[in-house]
N, C-alpha and C positions, 0 to 999 in steps of 0.2 A: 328569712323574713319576707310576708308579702310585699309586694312593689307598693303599690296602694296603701299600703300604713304607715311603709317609710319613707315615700314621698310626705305624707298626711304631717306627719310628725317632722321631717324637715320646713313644711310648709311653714308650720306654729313657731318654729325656732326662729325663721329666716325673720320672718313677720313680727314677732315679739324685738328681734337685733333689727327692725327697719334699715334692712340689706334689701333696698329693692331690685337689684339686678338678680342674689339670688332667687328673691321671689317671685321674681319672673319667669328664670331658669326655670323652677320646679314645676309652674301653675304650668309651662310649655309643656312638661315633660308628663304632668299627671293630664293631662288633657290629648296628648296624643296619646298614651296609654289607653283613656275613655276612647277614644273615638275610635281605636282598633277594635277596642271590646265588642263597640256597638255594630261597627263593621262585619265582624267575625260572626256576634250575638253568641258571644262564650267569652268567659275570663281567659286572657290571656296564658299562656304556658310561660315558665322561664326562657325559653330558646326565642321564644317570639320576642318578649322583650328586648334579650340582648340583642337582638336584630333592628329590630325598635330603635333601642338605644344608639347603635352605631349608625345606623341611617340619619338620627341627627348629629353623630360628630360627623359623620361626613360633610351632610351639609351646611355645619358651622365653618369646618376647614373650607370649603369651598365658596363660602361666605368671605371669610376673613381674605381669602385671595382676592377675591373680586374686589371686596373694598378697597383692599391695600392700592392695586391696579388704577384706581379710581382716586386717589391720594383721599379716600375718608378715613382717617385714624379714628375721628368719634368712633363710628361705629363698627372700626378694627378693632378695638378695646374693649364694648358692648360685647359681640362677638364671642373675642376670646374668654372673657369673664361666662359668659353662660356657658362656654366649651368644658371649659375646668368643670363647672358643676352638673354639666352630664355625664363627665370622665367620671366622675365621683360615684356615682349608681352604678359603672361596668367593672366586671370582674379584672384583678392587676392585670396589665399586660405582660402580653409572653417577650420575653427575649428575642434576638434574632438569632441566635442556635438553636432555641428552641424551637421557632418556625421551620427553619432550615430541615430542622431534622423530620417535623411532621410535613413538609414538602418533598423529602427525600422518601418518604415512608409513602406519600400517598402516590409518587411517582413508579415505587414498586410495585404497588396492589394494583394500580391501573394496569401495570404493564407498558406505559408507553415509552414510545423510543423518540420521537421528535415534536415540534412545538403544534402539530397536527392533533397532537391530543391532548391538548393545553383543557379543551372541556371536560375532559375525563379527569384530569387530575382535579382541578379546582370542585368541581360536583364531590369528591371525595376529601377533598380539605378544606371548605369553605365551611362546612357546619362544625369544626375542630377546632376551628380560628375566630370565628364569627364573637364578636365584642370583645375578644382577645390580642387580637392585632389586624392591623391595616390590612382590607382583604385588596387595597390597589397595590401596594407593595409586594404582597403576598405572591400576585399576578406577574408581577411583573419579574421574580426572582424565579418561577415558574417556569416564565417564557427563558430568565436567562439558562437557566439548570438542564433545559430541553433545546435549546440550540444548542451547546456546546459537545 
């Protein structure tokens, strides 16, 4: 289904249940969407989106950290509440065996032997993973898998 009609139609839902947190969530979400478009001047691809999408759980997760840090729970809560409803638009997430194994896979096609090629691997596994699991975890089980 397109992004755009199922944002459009979550929008009507949220709005008709005066859920204003999700309606905020979404206007965020169909609004970065617009403004990639307009950026790009082309409708978005799937892949762009999910990349889309994940650059703002990131920067919710790294929201909620700094608030916590900050003792604001109001808006730890806010936050968390729009995080869920952008989790909601990305494809389920992968396991951690099943990252393991496309980190294992993409460590063999590289070729690489030590954490020197940590760019090479990730260039080959990050568009495999990408709105499917944490690409900073990803990194970082990368680096451990190439030290050892």
């Amino acid at each position: 289904m397109d992004i755009n009609k199922k944002l459009n139609e979550e929008m009507v839902t949220a709005a008709k249940a005066k859920d204003k947190i999700r309606l905020s969530a979404i206007r965020l979400l169909k609004t970065a969407v617009h403004n990639k478009e307009i950026e790009l001047m082309r409708p978005l691809q799937e892949a762009e989106i999910m990349q889309l999408l994940s650059a703002m759980v990131k920067q919710r997760k790294d929201s909620i950290e700094q608030f916590a840090k900050g003792g604001r729970m109001d808006l730890v809560e806010k936050e968390e509440a729009e995080l869920k409803v952008v989790q909601e638009f990305l494809p389920a997430q992968m396991s951690d065996e099943e990252v393991e194994a496309l980190i294992k896979k993409a460590i063999a096609e590289a070729g690489a032997v030590s954490a020197k090629d940590m760019g090479k691997v990730m260039k080959i596994l990050m568009p495999q993973i990408t709105g499917r699991a944490d690409g900073k975890a990803a990194g970082e089980k990368v680096k451990a898998l190439l030290s050892s």
